[in-house]
PyMOL Python script that loads the backbone (N, CA, C, O; Angstrom):
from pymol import cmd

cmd.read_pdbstr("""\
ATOM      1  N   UNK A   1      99.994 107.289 185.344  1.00  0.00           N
ATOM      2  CA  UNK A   1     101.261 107.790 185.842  1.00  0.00           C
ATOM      3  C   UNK A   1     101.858 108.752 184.810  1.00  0.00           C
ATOM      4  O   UNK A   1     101.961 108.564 183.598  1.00  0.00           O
ATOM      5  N   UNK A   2     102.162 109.625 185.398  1.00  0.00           N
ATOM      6  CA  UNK A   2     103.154 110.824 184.204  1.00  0.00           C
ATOM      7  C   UNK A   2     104.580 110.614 184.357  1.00  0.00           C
ATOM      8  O   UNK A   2     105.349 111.575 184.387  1.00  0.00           O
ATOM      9  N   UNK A   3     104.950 109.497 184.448  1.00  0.00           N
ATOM     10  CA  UNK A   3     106.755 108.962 184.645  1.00  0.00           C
ATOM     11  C   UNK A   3     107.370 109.143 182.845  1.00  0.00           C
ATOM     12  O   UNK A   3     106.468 109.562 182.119  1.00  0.00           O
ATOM     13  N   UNK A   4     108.085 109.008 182.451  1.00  0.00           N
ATOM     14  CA  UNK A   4     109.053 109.364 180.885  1.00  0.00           C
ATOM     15  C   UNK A   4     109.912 107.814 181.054  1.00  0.00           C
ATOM     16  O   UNK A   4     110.865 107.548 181.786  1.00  0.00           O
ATOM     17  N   UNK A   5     109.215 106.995 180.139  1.00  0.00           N
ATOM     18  CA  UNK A   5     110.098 105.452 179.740  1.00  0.00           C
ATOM     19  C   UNK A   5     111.093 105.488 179.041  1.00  0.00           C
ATOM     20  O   UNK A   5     111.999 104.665 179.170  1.00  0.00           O
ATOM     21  N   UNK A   6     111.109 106.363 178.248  1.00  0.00           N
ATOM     22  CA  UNK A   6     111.682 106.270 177.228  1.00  0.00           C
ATOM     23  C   UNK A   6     111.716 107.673 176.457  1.00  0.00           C
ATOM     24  O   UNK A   6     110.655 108.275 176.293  1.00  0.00           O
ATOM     25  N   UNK A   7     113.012 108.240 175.945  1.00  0.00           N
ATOM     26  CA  UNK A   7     113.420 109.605 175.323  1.00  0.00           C
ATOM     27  C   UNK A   7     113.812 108.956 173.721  1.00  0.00           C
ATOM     28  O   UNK A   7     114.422 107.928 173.427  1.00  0.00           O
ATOM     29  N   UNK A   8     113.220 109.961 172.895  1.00  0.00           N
ATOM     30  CA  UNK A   8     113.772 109.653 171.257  1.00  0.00           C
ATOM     31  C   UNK A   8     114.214 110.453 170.692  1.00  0.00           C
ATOM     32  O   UNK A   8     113.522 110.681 169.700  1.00  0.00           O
ATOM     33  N   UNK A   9     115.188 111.172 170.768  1.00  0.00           N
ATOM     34  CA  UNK A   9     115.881 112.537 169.897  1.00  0.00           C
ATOM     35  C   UNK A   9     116.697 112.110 168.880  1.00  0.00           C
ATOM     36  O   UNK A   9     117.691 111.434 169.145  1.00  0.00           O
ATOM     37  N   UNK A  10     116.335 112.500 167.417  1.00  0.00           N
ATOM     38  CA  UNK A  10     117.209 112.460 166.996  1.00  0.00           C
ATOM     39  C   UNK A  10     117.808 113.867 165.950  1.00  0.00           C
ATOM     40  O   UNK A  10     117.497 114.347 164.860  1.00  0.00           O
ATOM     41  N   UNK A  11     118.631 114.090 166.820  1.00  0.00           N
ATOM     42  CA  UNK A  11     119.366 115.008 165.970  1.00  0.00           C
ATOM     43  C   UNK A  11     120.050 115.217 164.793  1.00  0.00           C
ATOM     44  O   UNK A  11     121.120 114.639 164.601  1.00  0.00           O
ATOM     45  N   UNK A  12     119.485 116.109 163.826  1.00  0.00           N
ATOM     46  CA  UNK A  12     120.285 115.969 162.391  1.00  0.00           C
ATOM     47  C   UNK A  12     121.028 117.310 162.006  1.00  0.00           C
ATOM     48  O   UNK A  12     120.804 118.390 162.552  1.00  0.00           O
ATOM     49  N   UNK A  13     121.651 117.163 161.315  1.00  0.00           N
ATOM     50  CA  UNK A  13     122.098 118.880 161.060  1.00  0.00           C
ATOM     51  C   UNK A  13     121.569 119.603 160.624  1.00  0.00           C
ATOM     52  O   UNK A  13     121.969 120.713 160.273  1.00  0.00           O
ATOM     53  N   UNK A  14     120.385 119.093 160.523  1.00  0.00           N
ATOM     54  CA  UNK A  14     118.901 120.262 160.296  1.00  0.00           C
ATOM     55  C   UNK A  14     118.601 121.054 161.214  1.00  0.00           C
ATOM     56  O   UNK A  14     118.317 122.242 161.059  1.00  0.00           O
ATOM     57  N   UNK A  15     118.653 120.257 162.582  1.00  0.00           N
ATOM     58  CA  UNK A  15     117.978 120.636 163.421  1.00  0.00           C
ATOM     59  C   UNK A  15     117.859 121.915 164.149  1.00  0.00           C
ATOM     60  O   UNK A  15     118.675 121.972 165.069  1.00  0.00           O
ATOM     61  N   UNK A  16     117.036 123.064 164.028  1.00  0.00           N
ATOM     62  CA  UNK A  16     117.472 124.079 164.486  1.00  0.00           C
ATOM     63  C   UNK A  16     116.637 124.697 166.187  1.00  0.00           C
ATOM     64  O   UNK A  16     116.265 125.852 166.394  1.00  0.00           O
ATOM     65  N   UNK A  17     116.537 123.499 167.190  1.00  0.00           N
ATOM     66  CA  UNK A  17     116.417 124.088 168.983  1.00  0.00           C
ATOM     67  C   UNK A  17     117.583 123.180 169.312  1.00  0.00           C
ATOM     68  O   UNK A  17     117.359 122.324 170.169  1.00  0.00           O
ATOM     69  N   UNK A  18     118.729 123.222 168.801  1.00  0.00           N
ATOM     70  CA  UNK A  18     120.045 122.296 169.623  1.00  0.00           C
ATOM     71  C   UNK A  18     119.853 122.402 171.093  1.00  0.00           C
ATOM     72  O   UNK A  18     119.924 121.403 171.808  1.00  0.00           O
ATOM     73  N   UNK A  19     119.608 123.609 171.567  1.00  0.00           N
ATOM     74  CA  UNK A  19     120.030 123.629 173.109  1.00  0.00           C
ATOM     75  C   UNK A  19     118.492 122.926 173.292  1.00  0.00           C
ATOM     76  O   UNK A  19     118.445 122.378 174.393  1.00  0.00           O
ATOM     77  N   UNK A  20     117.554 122.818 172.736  1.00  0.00           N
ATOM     78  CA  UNK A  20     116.107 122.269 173.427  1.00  0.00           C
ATOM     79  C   UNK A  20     116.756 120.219 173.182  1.00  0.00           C
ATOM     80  O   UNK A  20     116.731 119.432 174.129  1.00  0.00           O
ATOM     81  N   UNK A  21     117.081 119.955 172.239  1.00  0.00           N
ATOM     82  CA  UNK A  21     117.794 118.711 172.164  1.00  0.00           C
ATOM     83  C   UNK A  21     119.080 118.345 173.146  1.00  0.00           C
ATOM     84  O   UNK A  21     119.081 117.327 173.839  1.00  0.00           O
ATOM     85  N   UNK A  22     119.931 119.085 173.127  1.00  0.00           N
ATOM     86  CA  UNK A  22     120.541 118.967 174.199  1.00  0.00           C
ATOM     87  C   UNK A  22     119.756 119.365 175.500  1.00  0.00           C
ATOM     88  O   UNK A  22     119.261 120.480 175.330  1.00  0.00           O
ATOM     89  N   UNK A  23     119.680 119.231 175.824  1.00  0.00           N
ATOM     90  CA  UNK A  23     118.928 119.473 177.415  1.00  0.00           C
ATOM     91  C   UNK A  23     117.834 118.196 177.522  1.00  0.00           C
ATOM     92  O   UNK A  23     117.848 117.586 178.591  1.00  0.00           O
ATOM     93  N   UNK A  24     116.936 117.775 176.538  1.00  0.00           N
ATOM     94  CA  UNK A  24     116.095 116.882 176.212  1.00  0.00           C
ATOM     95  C   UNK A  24     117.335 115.386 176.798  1.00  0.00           C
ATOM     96  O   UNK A  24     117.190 114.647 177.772  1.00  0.00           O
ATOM     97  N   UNK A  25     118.568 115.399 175.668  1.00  0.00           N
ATOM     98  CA  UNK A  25     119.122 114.301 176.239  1.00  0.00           C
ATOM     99  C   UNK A  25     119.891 114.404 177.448  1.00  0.00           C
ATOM    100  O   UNK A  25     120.146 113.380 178.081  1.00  0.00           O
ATOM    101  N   UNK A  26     120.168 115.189 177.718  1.00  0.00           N
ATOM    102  CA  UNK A  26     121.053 115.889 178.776  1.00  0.00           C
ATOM    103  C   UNK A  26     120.425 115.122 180.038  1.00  0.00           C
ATOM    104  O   UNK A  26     121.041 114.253 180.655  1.00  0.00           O
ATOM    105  N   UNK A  27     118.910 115.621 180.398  1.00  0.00           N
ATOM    106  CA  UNK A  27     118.206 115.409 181.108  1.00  0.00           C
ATOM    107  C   UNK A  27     117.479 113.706 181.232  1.00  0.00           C
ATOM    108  O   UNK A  27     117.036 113.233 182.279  1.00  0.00           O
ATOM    109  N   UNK A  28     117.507 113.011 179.913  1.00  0.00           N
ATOM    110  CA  UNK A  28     117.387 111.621 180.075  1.00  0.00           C
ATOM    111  C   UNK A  28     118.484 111.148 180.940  1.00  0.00           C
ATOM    112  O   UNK A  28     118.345 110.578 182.022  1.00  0.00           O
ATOM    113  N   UNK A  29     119.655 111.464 180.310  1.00  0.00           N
ATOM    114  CA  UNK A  29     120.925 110.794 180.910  1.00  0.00           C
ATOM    115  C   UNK A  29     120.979 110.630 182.702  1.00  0.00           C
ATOM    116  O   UNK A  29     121.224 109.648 183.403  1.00  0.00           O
ATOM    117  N   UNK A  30     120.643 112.019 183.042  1.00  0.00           N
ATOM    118  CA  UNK A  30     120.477 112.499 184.198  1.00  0.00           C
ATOM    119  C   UNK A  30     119.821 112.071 185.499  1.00  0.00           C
ATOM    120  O   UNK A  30     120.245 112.060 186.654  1.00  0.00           O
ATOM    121  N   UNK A  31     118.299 111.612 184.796  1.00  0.00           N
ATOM    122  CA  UNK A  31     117.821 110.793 185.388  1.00  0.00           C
ATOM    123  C   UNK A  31     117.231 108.961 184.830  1.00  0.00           C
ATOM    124  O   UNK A  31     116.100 108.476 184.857  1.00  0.00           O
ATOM    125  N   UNK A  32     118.319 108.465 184.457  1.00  0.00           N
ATOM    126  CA  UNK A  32     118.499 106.953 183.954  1.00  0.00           C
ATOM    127  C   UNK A  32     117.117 106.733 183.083  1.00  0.00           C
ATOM    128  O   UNK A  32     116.254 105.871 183.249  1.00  0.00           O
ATOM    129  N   UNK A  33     117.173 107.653 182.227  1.00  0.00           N
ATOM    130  CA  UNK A  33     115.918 107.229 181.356  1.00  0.00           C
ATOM    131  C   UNK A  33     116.406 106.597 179.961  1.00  0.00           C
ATOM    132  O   UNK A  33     117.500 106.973 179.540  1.00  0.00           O
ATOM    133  N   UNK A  34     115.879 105.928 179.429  1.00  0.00           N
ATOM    134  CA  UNK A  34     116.404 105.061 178.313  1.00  0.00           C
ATOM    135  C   UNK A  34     115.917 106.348 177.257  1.00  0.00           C
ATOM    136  O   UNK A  34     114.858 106.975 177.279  1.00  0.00           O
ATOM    137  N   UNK A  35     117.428 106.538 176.064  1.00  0.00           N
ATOM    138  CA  UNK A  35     117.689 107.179 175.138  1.00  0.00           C
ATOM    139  C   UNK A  35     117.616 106.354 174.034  1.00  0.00           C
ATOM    140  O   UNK A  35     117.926 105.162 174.045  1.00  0.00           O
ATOM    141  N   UNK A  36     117.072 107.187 172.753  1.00  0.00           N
ATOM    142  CA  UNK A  36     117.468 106.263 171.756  1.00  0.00           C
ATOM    143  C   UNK A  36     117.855 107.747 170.911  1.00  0.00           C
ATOM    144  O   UNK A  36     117.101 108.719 170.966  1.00  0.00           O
ATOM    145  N   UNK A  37     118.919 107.748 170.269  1.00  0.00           N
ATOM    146  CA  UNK A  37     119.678 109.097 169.473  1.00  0.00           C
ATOM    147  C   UNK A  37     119.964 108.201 167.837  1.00  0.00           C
ATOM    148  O   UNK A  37     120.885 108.492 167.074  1.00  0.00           O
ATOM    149  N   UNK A  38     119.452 107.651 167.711  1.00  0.00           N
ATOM    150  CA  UNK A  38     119.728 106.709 166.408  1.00  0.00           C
ATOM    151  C   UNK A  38     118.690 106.189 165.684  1.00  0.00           C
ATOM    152  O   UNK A  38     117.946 105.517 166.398  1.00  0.00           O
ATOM    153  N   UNK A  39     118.276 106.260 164.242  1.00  0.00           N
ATOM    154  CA  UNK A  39     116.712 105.759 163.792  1.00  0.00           C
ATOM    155  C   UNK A  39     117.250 104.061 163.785  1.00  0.00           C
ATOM    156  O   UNK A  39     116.628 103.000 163.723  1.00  0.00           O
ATOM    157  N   UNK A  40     118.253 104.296 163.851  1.00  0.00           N
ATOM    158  CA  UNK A  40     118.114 102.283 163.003  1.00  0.00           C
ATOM    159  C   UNK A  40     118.038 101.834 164.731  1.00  0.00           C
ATOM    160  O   UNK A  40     117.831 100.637 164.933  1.00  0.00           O
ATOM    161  N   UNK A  41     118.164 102.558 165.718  1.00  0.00           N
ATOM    162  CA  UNK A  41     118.219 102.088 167.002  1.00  0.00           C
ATOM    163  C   UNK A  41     116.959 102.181 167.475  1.00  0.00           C
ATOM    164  O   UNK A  41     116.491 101.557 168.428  1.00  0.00           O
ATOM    165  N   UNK A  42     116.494 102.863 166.884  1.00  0.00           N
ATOM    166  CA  UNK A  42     114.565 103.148 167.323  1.00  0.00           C
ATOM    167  C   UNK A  42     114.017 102.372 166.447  1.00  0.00           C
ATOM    168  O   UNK A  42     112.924 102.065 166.922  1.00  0.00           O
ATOM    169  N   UNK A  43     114.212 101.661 164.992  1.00  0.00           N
ATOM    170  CA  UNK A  43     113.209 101.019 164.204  1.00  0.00           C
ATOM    171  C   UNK A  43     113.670  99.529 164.947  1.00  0.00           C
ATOM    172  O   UNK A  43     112.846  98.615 164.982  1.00  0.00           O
ATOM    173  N   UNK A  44     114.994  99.358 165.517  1.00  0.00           N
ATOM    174  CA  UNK A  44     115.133  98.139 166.060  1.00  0.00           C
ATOM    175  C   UNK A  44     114.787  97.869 167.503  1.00  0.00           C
ATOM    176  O   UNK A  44     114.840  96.682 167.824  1.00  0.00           O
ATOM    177  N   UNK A  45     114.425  98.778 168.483  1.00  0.00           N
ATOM    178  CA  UNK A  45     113.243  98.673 169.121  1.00  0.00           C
ATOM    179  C   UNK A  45     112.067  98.483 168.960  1.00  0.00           C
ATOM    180  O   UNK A  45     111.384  97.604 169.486  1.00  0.00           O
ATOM    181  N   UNK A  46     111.644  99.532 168.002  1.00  0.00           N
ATOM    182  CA  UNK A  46     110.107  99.192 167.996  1.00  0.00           C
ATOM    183  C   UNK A  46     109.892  97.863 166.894  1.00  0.00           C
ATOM    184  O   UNK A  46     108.704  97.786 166.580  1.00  0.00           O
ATOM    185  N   UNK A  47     110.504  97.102 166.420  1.00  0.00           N
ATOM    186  CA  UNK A  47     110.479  96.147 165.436  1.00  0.00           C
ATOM    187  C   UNK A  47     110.518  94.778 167.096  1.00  0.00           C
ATOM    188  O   UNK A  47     109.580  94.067 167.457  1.00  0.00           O
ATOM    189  N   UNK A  48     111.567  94.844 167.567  1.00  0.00           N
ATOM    190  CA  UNK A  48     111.263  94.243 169.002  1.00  0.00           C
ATOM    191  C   UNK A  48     110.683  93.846 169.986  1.00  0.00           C
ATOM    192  O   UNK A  48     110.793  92.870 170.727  1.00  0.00           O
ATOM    193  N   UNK A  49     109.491  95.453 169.869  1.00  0.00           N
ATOM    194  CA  UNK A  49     108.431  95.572 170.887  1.00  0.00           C
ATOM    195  C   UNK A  49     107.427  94.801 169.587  1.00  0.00           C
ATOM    196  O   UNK A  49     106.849  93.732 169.784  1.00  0.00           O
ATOM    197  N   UNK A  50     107.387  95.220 168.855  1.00  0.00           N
ATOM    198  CA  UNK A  50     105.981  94.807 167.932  1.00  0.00           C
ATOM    199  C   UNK A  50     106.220  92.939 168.019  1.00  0.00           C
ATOM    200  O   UNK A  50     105.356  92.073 167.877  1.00  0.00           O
ATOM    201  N   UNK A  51     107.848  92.751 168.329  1.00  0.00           N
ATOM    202  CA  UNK A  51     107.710  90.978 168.030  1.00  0.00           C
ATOM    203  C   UNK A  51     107.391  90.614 169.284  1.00  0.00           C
ATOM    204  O   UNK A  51     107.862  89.481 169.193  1.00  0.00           O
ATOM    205  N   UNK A  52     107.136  90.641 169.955  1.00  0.00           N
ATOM    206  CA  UNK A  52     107.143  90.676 171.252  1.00  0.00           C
ATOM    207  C   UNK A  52     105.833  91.150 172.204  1.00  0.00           C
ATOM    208  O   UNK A  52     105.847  91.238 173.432  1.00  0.00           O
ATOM    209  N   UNK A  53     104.796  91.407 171.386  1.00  0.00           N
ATOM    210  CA  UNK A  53     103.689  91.720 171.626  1.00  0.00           C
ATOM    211  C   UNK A  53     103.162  92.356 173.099  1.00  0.00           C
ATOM    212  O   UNK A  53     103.047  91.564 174.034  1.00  0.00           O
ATOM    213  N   UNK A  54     102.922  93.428 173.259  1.00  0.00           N
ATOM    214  CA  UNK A  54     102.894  93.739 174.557  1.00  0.00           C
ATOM    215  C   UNK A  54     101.475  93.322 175.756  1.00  0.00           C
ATOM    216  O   UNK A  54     100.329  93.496 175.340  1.00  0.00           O
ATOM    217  N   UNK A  55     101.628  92.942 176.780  1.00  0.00           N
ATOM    218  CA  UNK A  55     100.519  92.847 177.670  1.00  0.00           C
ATOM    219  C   UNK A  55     100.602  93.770 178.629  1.00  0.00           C
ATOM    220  O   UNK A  55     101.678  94.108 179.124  1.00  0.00           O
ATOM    221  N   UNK A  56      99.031  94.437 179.097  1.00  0.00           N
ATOM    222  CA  UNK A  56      99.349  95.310 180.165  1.00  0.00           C
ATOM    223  C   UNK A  56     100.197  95.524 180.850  1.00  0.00           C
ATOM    224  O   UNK A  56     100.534  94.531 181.496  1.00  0.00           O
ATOM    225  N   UNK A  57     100.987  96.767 181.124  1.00  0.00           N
ATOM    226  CA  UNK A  57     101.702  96.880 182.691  1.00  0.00           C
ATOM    227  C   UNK A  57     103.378  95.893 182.173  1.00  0.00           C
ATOM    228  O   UNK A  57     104.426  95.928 182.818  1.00  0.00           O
ATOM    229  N   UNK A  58     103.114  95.025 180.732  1.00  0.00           N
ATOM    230  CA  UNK A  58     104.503  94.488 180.438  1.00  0.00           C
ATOM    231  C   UNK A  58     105.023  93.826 179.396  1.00  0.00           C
ATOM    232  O   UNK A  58     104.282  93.274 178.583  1.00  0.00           O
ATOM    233  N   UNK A  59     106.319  93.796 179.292  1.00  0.00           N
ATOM    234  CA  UNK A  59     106.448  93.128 177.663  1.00  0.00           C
ATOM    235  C   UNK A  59     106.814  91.555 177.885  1.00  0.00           C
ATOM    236  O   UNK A  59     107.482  91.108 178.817  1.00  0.00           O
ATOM    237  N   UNK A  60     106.332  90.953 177.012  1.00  0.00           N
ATOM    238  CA  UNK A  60     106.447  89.430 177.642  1.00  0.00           C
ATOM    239  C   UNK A  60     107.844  88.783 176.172  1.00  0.00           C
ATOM    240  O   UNK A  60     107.603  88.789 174.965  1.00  0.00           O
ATOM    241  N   UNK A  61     108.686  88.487 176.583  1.00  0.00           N
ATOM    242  CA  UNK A  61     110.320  88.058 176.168  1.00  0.00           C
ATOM    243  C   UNK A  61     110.953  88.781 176.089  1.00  0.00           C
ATOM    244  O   UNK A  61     111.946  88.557 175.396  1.00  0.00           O
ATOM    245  N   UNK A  62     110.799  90.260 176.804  1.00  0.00           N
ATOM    246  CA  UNK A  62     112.014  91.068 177.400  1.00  0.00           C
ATOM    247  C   UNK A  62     112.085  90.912 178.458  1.00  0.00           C
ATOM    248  O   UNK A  62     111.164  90.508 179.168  1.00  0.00           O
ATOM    249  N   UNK A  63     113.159  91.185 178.807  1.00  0.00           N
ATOM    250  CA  UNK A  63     113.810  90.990 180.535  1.00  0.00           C
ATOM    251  C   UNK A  63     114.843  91.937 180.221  1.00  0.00           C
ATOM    252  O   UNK A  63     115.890  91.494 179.748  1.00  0.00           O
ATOM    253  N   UNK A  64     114.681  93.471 180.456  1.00  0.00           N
ATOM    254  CA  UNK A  64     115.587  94.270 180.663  1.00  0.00           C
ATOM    255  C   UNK A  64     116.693  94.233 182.496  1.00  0.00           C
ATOM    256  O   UNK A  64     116.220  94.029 183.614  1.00  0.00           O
ATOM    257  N   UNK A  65     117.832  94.446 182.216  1.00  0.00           N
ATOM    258  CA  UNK A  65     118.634  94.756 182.704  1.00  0.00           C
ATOM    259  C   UNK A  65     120.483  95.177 182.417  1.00  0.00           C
ATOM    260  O   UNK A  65     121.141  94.910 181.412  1.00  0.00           O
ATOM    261  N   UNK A  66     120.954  95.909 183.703  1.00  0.00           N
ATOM    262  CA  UNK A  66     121.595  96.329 183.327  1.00  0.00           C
ATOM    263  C   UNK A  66     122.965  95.702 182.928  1.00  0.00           C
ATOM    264  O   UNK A  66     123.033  94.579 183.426  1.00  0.00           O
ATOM    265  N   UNK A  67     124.233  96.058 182.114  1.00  0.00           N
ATOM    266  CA  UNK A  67     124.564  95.799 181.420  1.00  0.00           C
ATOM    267  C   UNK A  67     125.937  94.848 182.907  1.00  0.00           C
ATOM    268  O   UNK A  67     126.182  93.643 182.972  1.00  0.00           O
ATOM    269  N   UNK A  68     126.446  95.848 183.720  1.00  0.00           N
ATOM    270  CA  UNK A  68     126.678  94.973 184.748  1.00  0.00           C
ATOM    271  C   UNK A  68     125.897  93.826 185.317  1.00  0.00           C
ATOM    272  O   UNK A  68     126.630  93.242 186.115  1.00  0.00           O
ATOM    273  N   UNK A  69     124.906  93.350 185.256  1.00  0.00           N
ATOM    274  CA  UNK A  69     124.217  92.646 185.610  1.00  0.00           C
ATOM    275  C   UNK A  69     124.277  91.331 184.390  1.00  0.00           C
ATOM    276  O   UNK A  69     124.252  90.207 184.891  1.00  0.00           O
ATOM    277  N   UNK A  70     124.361  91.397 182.718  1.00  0.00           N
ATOM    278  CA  UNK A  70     124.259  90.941 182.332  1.00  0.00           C
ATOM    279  C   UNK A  70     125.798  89.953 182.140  1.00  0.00           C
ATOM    280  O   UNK A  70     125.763  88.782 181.763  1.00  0.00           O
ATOM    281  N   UNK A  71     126.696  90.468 182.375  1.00  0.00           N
ATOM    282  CA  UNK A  71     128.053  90.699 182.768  1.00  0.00           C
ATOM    283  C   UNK A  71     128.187  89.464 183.624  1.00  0.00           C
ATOM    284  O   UNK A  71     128.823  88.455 183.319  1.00  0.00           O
ATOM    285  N   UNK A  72     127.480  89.680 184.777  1.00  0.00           N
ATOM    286  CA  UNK A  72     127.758  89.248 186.011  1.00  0.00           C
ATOM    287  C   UNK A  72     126.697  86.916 185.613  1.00  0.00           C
ATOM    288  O   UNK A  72     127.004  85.801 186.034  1.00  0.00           O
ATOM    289  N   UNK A  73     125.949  87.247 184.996  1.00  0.00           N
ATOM    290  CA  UNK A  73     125.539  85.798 183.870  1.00  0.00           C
ATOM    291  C   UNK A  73     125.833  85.404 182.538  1.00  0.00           C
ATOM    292  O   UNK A  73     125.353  84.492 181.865  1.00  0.00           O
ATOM    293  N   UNK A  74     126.909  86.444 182.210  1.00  0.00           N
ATOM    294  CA  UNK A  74     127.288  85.667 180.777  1.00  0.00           C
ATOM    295  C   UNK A  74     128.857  85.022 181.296  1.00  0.00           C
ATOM    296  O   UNK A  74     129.750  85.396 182.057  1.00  0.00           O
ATOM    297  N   UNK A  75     128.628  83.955 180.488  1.00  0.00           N
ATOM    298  CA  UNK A  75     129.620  82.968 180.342  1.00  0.00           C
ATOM    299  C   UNK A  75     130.588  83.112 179.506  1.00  0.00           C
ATOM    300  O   UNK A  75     130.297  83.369 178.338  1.00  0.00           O
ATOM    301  N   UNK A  76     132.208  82.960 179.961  1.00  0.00           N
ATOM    302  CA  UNK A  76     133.027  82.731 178.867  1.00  0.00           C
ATOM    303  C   UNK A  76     132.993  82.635 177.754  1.00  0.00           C
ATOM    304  O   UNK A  76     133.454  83.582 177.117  1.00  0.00           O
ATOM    305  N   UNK A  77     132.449  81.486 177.018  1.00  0.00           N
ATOM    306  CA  UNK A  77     131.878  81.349 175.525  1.00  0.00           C
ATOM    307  C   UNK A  77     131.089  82.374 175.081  1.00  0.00           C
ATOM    308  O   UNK A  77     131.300  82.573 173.884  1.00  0.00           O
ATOM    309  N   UNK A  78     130.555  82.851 175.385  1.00  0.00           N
ATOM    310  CA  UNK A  78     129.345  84.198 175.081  1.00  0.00           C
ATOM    311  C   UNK A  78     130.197  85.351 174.916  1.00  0.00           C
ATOM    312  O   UNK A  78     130.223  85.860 173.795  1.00  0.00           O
ATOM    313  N   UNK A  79     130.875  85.835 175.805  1.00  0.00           N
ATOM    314  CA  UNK A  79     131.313  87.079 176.012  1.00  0.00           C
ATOM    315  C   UNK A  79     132.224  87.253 173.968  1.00  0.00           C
ATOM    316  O   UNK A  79     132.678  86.527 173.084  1.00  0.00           O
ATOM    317  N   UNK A  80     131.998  88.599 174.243  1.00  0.00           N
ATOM    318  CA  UNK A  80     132.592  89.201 172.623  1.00  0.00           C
ATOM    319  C   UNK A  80     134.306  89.383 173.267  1.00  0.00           C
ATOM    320  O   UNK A  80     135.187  89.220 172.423  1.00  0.00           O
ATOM    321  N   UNK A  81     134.794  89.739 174.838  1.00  0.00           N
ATOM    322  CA  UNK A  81     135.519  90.117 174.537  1.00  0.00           C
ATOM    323  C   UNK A  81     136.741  88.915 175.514  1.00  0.00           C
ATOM    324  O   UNK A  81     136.238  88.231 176.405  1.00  0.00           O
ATOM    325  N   UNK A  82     137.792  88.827 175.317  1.00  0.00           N
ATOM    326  CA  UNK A  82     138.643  88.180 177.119  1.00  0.00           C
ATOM    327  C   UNK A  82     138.372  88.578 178.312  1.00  0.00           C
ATOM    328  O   UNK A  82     137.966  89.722 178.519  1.00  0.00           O
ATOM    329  N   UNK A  83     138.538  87.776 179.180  1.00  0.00           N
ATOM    330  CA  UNK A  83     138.049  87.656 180.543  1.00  0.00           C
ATOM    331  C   UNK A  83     139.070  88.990 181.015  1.00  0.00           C
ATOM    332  O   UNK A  83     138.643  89.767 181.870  1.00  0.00           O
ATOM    333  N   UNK A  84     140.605  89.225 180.329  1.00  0.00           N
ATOM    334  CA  UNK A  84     141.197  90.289 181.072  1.00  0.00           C
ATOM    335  C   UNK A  84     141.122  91.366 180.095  1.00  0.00           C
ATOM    336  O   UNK A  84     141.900  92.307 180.260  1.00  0.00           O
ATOM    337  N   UNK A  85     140.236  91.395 179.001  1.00  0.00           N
ATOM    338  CA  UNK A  85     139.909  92.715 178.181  1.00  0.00           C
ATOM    339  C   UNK A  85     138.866  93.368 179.295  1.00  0.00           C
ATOM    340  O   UNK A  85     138.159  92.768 180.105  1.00  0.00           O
ATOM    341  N   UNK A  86     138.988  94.651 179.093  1.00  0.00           N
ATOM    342  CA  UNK A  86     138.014  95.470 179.973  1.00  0.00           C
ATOM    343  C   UNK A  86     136.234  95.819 178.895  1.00  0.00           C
ATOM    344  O   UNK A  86     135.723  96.087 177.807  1.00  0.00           O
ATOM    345  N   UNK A  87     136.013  95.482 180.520  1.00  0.00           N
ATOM    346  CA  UNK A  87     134.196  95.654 179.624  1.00  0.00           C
ATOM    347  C   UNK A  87     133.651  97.380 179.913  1.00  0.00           C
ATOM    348  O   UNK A  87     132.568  97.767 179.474  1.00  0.00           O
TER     349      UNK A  87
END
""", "prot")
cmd.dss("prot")
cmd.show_as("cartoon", "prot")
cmd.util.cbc("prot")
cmd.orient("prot")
């Protein structure tokens, strides 16, 4: 399959194709592709995936979903914020 899992830009003030980086994330956003714009956010993925050992076709002790969704099973005690703070 030629599908895009996953986008990794990270931009520094080095960087000199901004508009090729912008457009790169522009275009993740666009079509719900997972971004990572941060190294300590990419070494803590791939530190994740490596614990987590992958099997064909899937990662076995991830269970991605979305953040409404996670929302919708966390419990009072769990939550970081009040039930009438906005998420």
């Amino acid at each position: 399959s030629n599908d895009v899992g996953l986008v990794i830009n990270i931009p520094t003030h080095e960087s000199k194709r901004l508009e090729d980086n912008y457009l790169m994330r522009r275009s993740a956003v666009d079509f719900g592709i997972p971004l990572l714009t941060n190294m300590n956010l990419v070494k803590c993925f791939t530190d994740a995936v490596y614990k987590n050992k992958m099997e064909p076709g899937k990662m076995l002790g991830l269970h991605p979903q979305s953040l409404f969704e996670h929302y919708e099973t966390e419990s009072e005690n769990e939550a970081w914020t009040g039930p009438r703070e906005f998420h």
